[in-house]
Backbone as CSV, one residue per row, in Angstrom:
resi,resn,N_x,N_y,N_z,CA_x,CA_y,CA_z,C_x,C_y,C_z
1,UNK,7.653,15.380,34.025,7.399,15.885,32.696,8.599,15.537,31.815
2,UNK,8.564,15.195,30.842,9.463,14.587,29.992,9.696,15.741,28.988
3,UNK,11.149,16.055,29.245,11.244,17.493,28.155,12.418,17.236,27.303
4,UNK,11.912,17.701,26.161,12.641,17.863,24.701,13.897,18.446,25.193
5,UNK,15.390,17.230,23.891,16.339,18.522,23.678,15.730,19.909,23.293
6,UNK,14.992,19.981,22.215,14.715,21.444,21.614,14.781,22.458,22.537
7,UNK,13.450,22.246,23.893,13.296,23.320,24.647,14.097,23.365,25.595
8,UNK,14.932,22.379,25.936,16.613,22.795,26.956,17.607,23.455,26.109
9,UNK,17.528,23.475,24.726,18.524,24.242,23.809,17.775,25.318,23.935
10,UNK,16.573,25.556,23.924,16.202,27.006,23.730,16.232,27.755,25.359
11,UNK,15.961,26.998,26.060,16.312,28.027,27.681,17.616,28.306,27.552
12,UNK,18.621,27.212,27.148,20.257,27.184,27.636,20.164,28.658,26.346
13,UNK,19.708,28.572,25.465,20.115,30.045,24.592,19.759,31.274,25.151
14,UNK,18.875,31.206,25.780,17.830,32.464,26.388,18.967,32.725,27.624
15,UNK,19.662,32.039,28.408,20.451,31.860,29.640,22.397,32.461,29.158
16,UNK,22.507,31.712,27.663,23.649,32.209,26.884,23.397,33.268,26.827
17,UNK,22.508,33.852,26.447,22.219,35.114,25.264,22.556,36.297,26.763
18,UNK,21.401,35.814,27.751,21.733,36.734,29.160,23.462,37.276,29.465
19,UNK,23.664,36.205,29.850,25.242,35.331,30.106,25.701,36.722,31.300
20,UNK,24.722,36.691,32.520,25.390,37.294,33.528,26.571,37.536,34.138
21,UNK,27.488,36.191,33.629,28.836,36.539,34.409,29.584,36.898,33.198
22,UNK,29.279,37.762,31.939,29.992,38.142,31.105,31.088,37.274,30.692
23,UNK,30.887,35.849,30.270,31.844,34.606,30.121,31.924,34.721,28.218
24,UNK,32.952,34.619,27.629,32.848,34.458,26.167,31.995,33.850,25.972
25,UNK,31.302,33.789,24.615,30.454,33.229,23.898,30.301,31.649,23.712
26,UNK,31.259,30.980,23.535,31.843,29.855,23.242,31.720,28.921,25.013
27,UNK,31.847,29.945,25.704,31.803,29.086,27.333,30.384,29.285,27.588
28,UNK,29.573,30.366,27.327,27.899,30.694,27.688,27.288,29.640,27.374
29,UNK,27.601,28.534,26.002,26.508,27.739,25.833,26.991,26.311,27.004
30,UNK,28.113,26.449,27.656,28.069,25.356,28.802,27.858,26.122,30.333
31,UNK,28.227,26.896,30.396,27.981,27.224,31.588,26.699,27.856,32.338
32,UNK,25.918,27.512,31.280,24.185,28.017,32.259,23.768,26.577,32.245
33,UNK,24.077,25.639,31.439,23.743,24.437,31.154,22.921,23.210,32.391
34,UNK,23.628,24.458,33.380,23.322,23.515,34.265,21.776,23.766,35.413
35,UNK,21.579,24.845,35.154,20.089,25.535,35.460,19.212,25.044,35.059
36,UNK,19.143,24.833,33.339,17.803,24.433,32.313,16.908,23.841,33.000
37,UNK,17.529,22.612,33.682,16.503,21.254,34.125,15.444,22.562,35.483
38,UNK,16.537,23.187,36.070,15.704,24.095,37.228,14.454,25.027,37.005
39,UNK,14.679,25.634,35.437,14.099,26.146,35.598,12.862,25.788,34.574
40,UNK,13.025,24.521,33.872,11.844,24.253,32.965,10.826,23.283,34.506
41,UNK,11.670,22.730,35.529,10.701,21.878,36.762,9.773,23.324,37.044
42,UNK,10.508,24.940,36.767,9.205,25.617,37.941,8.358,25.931,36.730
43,UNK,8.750,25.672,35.586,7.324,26.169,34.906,6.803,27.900,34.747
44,UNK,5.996,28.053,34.212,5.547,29.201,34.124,4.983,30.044,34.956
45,UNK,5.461,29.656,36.174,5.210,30.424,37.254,6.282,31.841,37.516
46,UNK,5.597,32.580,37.348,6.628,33.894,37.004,7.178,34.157,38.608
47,UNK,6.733,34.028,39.582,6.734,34.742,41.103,8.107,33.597,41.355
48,UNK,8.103,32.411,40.962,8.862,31.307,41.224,10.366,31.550,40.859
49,UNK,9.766,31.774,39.061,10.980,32.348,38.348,11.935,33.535,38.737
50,UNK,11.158,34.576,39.192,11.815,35.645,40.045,12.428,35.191,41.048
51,UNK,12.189,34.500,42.065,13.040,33.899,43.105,14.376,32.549,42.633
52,UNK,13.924,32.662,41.692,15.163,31.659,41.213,15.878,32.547,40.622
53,UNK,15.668,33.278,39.830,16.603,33.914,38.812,17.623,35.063,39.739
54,UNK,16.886,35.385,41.324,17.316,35.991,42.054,18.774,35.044,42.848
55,UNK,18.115,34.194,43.288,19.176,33.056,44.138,20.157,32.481,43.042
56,UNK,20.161,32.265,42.108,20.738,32.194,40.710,21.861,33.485,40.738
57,UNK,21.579,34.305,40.767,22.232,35.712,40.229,23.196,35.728,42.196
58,UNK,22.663,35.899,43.431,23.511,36.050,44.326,23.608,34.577,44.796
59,UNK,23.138,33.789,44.967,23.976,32.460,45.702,25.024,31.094,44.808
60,UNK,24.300,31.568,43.538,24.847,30.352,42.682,25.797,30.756,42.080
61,UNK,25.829,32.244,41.248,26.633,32.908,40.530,27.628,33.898,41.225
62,UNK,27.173,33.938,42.555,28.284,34.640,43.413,27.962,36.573,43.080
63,UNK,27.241,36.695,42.344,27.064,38.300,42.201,26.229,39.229,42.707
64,UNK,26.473,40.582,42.925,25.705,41.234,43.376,24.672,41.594,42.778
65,UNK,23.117,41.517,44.110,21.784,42.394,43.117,21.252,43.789,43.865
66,UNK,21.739,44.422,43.154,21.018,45.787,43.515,19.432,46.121,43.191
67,UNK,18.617,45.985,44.663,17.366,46.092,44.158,16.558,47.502,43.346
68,UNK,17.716,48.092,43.435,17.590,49.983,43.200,18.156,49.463,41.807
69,UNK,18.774,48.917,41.162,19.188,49.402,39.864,18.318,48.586,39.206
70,UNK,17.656,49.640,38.094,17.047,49.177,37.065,17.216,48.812,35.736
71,UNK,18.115,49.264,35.457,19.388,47.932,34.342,19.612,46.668,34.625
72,UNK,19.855,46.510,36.243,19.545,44.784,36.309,18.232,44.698,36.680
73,UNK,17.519,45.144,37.001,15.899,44.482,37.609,15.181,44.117,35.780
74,UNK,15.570,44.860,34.617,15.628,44.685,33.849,15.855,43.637,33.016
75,UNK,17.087,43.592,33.240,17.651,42.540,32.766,17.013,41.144,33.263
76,UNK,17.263,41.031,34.857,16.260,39.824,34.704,14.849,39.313,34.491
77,UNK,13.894,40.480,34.105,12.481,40.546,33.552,12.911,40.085,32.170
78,UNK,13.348,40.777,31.464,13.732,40.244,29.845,14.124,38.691,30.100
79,UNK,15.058,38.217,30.704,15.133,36.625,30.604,14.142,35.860,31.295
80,UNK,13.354,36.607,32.179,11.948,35.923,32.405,11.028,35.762,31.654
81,UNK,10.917,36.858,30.986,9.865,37.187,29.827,10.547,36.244,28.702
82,UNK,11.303,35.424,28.522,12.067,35.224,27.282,11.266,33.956,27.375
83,UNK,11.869,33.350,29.265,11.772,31.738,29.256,10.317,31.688,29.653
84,UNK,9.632,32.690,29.962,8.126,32.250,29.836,7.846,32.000,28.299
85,UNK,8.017,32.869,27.782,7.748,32.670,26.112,8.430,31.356,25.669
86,UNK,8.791,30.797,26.005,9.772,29.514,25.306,9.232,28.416,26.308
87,UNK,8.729,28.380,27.330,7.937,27.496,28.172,6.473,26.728,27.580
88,UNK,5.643,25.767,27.673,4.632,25.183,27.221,3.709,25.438,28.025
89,UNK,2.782,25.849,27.311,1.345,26.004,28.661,1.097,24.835,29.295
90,UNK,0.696,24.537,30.365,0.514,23.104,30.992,-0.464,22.629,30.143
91,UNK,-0.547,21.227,30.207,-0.931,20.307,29.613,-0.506,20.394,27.778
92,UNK,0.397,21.920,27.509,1.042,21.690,26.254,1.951,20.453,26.098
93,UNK,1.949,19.685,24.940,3.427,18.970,24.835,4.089,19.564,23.770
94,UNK,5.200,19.427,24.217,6.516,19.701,23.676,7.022,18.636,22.755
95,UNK,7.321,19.373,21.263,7.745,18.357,20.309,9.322,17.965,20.759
């Protein structure tokens, strides 16, 4: 699938805006940078997205997930819910 700057600027914002490892503002727009491509390949598959955003949060980012706290179970529904919304329905194209 051939994807637009636009919609890798808009995940990498949705991923800034998160910015799990609490990194200044100015470092958030490079340092998720490197996910985008990961997570526009799974698409709008939400069950997918949950398992990434999980292995993301403890294997990639090094942090803890408490499945009991609901401030983070939270938190990563809102950036799911963000990058589904900013995702193309299949067979959408992307300007």
């Amino acid at each position: 699938m051939k994807v637009d700057s636009k919609l890798k600027e808009q995940i990498n914002d949705i991923l800034s805006e998160w910015n799990p490892l609490d990194v200044p503002a100015f470092i958030a727009s490079e340092e998720y940078m490197n996910y985008v491509d990961s997570i526009i390949d799974i698409g709008r598959n939400i069950n997918a997205l949950r398992r990434y955003f999980l292995s993301l949060i403890i294997d990639r980012l090094g942090l803890e997930y408490d499945p009991s706290n609901l401030k983070q179970i939270n938190s990563i529904e809102n950036v799911i819910e963000k990058v589904m919304n900013a995702l193309p329905e299949r067979g959408e194209k992307t300007l």
